[in-house]
N, C-alpha and C positions, 0 to 999 in steps of 0.2 A: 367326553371330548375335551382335550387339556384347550388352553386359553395358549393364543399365540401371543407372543409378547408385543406390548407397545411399541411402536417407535418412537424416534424424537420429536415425530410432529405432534404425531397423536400427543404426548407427554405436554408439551410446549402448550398445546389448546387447552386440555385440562387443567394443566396450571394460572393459565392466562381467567380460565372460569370461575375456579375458586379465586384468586387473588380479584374478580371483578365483585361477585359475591359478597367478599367477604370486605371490601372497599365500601360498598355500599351499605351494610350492613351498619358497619363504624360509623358511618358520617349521617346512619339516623340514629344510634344510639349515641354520639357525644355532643351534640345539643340540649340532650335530655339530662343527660350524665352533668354540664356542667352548670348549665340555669334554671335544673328544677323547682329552684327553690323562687326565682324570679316568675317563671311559667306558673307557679303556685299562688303569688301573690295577682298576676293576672286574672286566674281564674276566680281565686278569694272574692275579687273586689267587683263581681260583675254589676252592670250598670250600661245604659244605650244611649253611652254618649258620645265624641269624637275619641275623647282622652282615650278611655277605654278601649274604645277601637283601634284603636295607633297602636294601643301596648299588645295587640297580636299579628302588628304585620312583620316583624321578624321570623317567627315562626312557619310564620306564612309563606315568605321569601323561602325559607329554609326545606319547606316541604314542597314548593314550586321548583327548589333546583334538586330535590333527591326525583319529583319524579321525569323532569328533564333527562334525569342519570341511567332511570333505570332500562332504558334501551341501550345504553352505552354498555352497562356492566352486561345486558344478555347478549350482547354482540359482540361479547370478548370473547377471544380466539376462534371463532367463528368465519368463514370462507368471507371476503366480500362479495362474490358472486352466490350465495347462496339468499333464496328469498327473505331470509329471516334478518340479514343482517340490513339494519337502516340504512338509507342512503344518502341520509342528510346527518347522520351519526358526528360527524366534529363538531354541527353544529347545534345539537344536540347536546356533545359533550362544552360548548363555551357557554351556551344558554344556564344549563345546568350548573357549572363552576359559578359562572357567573352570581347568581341568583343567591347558592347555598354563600357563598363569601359576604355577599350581601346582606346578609339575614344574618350572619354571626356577625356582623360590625355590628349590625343594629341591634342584636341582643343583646350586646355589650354594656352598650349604652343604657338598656330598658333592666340590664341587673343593676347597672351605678344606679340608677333611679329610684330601682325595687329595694335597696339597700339601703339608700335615706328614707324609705318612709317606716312610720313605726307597727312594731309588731303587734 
């Protein structure tokens, strides 16, 4: 039985999925890609004290707003009216931004810091 071809919509959704996919994907792999070296010295220096514990709430942040996101990426190009897609989904998606932006200022900060101490 041949495959009847796509339309634009159908096309239009599927693209809309891969490009959510693969948005998502980026934004938990370039955290890791740029401060591993600081996330390394986090983990180096384990210890159960506040300091310690500060130096992983960027990450923290960072993985609060991927999983804020990942209803947003599985509800791309997806009906509104269909059960799957959220319904609180913008807010969802500003939770999420919000949070992952959050967590990379503050990583920011926590590699300038991981970068004065000694090796």
């Amino acid at each position: 039985m041949p495959q009847r071809p796509l339309g634009r919509d159908e096309l239009r959704r599927r693209q809309a999925r891969r490009v959510g996919a693969f948005g998502l994907l980026a934004a938990a792999a370039l955290p890791l890609l740029l401060w591993h070296r600081a996330i390394g010295f986090v983990v180096r220096d384990f210890r159960l004290d506040i300091g310690y514990l500060s130096g992983w709430v960027p990450w923290l942040l960072i993985v609060a707003g991927l999983l804020f996101l990942v209803p947003v990426a599985w509800s791309a190009g997806r009906d509104p009216e269909s059960r799957w897609y959220p319904r609180a989904r913008n807010a969802y998606a500003g939770w999420g931004v919000t949070l992952y932006i959050l967590g990379c200022a503050l990583a920011v900060q926590v590699a300038q810091i991981a970068q004065d101490l000694p090796r």
